[in-house]
Structure formats: C-alpha cells, structure tokens
C-alpha positions as CSV (number, residue, x, y, z in Angstrom):
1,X,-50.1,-107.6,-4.6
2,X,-53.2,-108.3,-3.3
3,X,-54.0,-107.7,0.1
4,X,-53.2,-110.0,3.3
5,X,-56.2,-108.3,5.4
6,X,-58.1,-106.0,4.7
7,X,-60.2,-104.6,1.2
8,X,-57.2,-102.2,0.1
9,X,-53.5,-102.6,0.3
10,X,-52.5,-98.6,1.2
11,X,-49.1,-97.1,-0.3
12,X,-47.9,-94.4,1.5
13,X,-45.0,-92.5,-0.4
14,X,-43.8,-89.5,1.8
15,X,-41.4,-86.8,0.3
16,X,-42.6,-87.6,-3.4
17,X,-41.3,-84.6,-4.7
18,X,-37.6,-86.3,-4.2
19,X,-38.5,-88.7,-6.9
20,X,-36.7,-88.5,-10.0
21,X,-38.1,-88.4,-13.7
22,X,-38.0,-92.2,-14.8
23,X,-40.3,-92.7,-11.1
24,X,-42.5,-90.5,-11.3
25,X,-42.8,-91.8,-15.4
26,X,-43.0,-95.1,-13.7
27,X,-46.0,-93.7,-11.4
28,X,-47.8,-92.4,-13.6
29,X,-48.2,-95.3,-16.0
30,X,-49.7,-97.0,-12.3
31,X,-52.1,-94.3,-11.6
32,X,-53.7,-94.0,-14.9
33,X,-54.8,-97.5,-14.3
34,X,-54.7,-98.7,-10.7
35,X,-55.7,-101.7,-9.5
36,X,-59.0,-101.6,-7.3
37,X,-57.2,-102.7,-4.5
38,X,-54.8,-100.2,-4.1
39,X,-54.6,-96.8,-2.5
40,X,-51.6,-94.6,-2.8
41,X,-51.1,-91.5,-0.5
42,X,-48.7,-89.3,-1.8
43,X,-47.3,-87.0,0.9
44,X,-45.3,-83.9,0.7
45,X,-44.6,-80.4,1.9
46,X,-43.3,-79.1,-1.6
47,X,-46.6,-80.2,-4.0
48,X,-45.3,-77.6,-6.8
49,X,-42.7,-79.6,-7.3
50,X,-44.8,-83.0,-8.5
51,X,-45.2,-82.4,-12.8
52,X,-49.0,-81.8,-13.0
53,X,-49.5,-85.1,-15.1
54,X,-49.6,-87.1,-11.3
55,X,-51.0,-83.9,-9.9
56,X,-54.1,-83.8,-12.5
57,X,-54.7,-87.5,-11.2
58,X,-54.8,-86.9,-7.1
59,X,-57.5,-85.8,-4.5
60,X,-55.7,-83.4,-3.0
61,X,-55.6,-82.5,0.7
62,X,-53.3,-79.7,2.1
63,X,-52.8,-80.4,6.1
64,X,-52.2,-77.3,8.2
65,X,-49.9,-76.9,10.5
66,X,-50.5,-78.0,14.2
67,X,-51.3,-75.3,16.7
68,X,-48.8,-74.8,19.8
69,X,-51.0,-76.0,22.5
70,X,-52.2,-79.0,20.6
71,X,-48.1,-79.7,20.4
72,X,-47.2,-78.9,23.9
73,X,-50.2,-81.0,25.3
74,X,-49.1,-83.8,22.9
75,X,-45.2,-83.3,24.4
76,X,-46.9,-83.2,28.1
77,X,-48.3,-86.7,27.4
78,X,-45.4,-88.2,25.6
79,X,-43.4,-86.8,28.8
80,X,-45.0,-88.4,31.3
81,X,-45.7,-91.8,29.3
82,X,-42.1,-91.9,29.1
83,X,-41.2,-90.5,32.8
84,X,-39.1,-87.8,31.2
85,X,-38.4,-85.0,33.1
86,X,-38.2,-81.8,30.8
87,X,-39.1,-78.2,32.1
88,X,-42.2,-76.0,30.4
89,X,-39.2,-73.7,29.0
90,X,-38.0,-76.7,27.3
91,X,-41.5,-78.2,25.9
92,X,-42.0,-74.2,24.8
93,X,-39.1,-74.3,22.7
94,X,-39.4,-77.9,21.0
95,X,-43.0,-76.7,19.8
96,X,-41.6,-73.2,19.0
97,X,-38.7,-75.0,17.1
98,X,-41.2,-77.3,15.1
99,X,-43.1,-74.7,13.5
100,X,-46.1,-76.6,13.6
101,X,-44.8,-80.0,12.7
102,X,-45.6,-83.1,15.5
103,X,-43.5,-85.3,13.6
104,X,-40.6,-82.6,14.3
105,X,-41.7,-81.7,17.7
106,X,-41.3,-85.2,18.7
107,X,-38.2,-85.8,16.8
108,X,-36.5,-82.7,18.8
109,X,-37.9,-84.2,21.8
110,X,-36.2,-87.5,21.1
111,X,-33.0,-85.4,20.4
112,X,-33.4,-84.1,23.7
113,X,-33.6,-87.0,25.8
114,X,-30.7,-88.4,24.2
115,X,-28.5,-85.6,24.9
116,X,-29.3,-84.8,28.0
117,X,-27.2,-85.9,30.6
118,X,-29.1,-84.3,33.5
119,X,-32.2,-86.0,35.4
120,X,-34.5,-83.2,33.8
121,X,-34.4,-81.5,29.9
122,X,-33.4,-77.9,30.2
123,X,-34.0,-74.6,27.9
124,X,-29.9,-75.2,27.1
125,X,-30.0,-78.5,26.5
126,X,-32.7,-78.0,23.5
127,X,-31.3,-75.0,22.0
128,X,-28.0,-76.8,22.0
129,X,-29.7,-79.5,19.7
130,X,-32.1,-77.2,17.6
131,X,-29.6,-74.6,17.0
132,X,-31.2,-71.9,18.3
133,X,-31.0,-69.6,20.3
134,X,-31.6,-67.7,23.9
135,X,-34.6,-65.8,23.9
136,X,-32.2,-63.7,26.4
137,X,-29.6,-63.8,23.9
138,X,-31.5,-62.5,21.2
139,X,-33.2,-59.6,23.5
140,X,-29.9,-58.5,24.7
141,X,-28.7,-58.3,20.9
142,X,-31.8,-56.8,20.1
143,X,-31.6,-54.3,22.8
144,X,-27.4,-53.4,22.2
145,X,-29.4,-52.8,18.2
146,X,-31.8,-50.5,19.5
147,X,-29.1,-48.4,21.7
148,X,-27.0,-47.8,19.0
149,X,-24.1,-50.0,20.5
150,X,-22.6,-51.3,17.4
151,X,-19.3,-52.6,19.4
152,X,-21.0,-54.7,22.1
153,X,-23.7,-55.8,19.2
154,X,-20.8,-57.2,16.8
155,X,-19.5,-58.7,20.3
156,X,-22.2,-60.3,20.8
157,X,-23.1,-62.2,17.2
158,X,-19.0,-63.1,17.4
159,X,-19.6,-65.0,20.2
160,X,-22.6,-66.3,18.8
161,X,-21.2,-67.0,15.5
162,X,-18.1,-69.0,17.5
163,X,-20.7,-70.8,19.4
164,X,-21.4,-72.3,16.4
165,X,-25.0,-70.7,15.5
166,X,-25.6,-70.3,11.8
167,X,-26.2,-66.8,10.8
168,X,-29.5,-67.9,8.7
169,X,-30.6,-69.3,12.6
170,X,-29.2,-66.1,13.8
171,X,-31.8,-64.1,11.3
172,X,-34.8,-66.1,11.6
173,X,-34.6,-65.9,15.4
174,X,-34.3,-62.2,15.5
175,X,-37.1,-62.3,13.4
C-alpha cells in the first residue's frame, strides 16, 4: 500500500526470528524487490537465527544495551509523570532486573504498580514480581557457603525453593 502521509510507509517486524519457513520464504520474495515506498525494520535479539538469504539483504545495526543510570533516570521520570511512589531500592532493582532492556525496565515497572497494594513500591514488592531475590538473602546464603554451614545453607535454598524461586533464578542471582 502506498502511503497516507508521508514518503515511506515503515514495517516494523519485532521478534523476526519467530517466523516460520513459508514467512520468511514469503519475505524474502518482498525484499529482493521492494517497493520504493517501503521500509522494513527487522528487529530482534536472536539475529543467528534469521537464514542468511534475508540476512545478506539487510543493513544491519546491533543496539547495545542501555546503561543503568540512563534506566534509572528514565524510571525517575516515568515515576514522577505518573505520581508513583516507588523507593530507590525498588527503581535499583527494576533496572538491575532488566539487564539493560528499557522496554523491560518499564514493563517490570508497570508490574509493579499493579501489584502493589501499598501507597509506595517497595524492594519486596518487585522481587515478588521479577522472581528474584534479596540481596540479603543471597549474602546470607552466600555467607552460610563460605562458613562451611552446609545445614543452615540447604535450609536456607529450601525455603527459598518453597517460596517459589526457580533454582536457574537462584543461580544467576548468586552469580
């Protein structure tokens, strides 16, 4: 289609390594010939996975990932745009948990406000959403490790584990 406004009509197609075979086929036979008017972004955090027949006919552009402070002053301003009361303990761990990612950073956040029922976001309330886990938790089963308390450290990953923390969560935080 041609476009409404504008000189191009833009395409975006996130998570393009999810299509199947017979799409990307059907993509291909497109970008071997596109129109003049049209602009396709192909987006995706798994690029090995697209066969090198669309790759060989893309600019290519990897993104890095977003630096903490550039996320927590994002979450400040999204905070107080929204007069949502969240603690710097709390912002800490939503940038911490996105690894770099805004679009999961304010995800999480979202997560947050919807499942808090206090006036103000706490440390607890997102770690119970993200999964993870006490800083305080982990040094505590870090330090039981390092003392050579085996009991008390199995204590404390069963109560963990019946918390409901997943022991690949359990292993990356500890990390």
């Amino acid at each position: 289609f041609l476009p409404s406004v504008g000189k191009y009509k833009v395409y975006i197609i996130d998570e393009v390594h999810m299509l199947s075979n017979a799409a990307f086929n059907a993509l291909l036979k497109t970008l071997e010939e596109p129109p003049k008017h049209v602009i396709f972004i192909l987006a995706t955090t798994e690029p090995y996975k697209l066969p090198n027949t669309i790759l060989s006919r893309c600019q290519r552009f990897d993104f890095q990932s977003i630096s903490m402070d550039d996320i927590l002053k994002r979450l400040n301003i999204v905070a107080d745009e929204e007069n949502v009361k969240i603690s710097q303990e709390a912002l800490h761990q939503i940038a911490a948990s996105s690894e770099g990612g805004m679009r999961d950073a304010l995800s999480l956040f979202d997560q947050c406000i919807s499942y808090s029922i206090n006036p103000e976001i706490t440390l607890d309330d997102v770690l119970a959403v993200s999964g993870n886990i006490s800083y305080l938790k982990i040094i505590e089963l870090l330090n039981t490790c390092i003392s050579e308390d085996e009991s008390n450290a199995v204590i404390l990953l069963d109560k963990m584990l019946k918390e409901g923390k997943e022991v690949p969560r359990i292993i990356n935080d500890l990390v």
